[in-house]
Residue frames as a rotation matrix with the C-alpha (Angstrom) as fourth column:
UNK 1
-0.205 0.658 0.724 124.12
0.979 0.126 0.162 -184.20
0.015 0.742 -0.670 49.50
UNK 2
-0.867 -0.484 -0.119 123.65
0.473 -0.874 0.109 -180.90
-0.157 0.039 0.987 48.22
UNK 3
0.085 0.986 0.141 120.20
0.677 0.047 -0.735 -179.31
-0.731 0.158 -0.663 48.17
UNK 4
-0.611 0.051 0.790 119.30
0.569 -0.666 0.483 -177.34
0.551 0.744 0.378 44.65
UNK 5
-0.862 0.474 -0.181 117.52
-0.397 -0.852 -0.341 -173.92
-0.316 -0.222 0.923 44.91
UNK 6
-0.664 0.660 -0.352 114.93
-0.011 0.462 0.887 -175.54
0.748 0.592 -0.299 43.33
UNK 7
-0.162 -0.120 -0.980 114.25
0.518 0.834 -0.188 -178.19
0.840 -0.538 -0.073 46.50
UNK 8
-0.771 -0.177 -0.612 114.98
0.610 -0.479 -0.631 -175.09
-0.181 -0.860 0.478 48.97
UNK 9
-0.761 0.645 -0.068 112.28
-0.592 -0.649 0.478 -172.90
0.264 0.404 0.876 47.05
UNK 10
-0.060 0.661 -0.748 109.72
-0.156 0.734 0.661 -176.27
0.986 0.157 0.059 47.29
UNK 11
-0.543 -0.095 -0.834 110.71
0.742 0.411 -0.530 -176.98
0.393 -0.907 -0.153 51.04
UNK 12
-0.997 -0.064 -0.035 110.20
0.071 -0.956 -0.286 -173.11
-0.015 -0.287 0.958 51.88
UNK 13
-0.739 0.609 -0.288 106.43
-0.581 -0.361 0.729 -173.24
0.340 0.707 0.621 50.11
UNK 14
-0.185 0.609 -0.771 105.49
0.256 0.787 0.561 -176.10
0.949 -0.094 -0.302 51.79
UNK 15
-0.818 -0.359 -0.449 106.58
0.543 -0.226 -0.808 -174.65
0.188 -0.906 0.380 55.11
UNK 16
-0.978 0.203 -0.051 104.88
-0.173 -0.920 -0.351 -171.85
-0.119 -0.335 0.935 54.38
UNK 17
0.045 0.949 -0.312 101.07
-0.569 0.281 0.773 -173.40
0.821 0.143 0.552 53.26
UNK 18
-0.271 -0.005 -0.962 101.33
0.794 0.565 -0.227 -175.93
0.545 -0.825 -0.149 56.16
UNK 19
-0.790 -0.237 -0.565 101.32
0.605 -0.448 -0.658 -172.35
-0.097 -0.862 0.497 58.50
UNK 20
-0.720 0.692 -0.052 98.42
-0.637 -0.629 0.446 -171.09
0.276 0.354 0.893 56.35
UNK 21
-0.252 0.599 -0.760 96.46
0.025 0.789 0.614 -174.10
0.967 0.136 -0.214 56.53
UNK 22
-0.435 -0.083 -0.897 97.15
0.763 0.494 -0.416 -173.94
0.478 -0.865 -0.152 60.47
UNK 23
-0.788 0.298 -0.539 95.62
0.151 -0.755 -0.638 -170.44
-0.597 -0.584 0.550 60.52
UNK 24
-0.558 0.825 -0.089 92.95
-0.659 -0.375 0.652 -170.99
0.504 0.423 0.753 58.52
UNK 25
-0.423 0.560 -0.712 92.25
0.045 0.798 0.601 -173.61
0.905 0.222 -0.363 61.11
UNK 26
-0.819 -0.148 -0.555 92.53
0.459 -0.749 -0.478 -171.40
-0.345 -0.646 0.681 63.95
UNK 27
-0.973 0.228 -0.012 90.28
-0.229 -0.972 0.059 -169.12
0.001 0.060 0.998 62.36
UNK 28
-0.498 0.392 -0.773 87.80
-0.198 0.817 0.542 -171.87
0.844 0.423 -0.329 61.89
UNK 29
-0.257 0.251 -0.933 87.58
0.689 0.725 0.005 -172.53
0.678 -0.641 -0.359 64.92
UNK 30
-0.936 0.028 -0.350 87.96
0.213 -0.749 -0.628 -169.23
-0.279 -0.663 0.695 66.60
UNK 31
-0.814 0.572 -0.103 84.79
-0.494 -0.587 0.641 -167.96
0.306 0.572 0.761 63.97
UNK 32
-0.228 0.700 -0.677 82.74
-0.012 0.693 0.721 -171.03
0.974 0.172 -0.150 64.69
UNK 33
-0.446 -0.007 -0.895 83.14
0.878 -0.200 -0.436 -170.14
-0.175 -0.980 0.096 68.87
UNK 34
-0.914 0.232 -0.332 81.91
-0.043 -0.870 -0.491 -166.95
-0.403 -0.435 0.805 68.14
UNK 35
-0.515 0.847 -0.134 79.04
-0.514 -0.180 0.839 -167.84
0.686 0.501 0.528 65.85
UNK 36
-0.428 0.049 -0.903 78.05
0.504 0.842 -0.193 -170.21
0.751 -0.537 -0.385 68.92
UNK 37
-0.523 0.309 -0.795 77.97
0.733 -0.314 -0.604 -167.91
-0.436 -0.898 -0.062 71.41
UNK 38
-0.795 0.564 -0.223 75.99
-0.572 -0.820 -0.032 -165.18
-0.200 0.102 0.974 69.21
UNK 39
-0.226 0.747 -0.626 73.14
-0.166 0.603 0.780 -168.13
0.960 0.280 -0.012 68.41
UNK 40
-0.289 0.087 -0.953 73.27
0.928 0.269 -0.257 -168.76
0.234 -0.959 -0.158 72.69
UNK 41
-0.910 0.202 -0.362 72.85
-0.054 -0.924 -0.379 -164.67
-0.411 -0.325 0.852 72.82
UNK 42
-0.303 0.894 -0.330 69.65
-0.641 0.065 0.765 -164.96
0.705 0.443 0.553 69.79
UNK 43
-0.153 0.450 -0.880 68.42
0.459 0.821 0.340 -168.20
0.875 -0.352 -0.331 71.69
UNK 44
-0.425 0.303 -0.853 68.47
0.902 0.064 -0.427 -166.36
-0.074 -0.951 -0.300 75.20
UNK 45
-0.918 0.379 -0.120 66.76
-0.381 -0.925 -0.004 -163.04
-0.113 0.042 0.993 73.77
UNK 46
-0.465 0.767 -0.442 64.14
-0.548 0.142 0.824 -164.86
0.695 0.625 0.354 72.13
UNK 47
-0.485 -0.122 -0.866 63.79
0.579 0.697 -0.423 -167.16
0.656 -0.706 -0.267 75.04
UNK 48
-0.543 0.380 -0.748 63.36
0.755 -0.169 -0.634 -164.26
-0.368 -0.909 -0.195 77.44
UNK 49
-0.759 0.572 -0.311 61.10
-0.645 -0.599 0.475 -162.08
0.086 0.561 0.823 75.32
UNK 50
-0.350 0.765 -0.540 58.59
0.147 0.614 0.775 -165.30
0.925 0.193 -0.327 74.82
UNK 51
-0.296 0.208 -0.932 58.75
0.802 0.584 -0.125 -165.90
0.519 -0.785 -0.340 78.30
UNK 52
-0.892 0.105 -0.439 58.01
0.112 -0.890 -0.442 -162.00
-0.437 -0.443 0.783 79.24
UNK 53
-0.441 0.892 -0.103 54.67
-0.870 -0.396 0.295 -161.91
0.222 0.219 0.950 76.71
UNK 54
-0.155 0.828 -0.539 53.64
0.337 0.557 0.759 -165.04
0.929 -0.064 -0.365 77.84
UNK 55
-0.549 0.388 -0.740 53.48
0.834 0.200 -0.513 -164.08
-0.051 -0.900 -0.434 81.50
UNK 56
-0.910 0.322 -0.262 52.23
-0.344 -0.938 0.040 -160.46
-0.233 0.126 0.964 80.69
UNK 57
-0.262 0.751 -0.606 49.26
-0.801 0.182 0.571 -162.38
0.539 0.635 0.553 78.72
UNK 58
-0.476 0.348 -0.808 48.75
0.701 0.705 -0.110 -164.41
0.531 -0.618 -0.579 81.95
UNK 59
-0.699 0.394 -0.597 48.39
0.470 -0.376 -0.798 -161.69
-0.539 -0.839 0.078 84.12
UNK 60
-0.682 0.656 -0.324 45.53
-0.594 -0.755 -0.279 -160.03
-0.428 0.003 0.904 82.09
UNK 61
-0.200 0.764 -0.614 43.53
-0.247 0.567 0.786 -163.07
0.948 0.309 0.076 81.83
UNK 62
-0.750 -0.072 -0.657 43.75
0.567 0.440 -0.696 -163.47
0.339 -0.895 -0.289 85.27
């Protein structure tokens, strides 16, 4: 069986979107690891700020 240029053009297209599809899930994932760990960086600033004016604002009621 002989493949048309057609067929080889269609195979070639599919190849290639399949390998996009696999790096846009890659990126997906890579983007979604980094928005993670900058929300864990906001979450422990905000965290240790609170936790620095609340004790300040203990020790001068004390």
């Amino acid at each position: 069986m002989r493949l048309q240029t057609i067929q080889i053009i269609a195979g070639l297209s599919a190849a290639v979107a399949f390998c996009l599809a696999f790096m846009a899930t890659g990126i997906l994932i890579v983007s979604t690891l980094f928005m993670a760990l900058g929300l864990a960086a906001v979450a422990w600033l905000a965290w240790s700020l609170i936790r620095q004016v609340r004790s300040r604002s203990r020790n001068r009621v004390a």
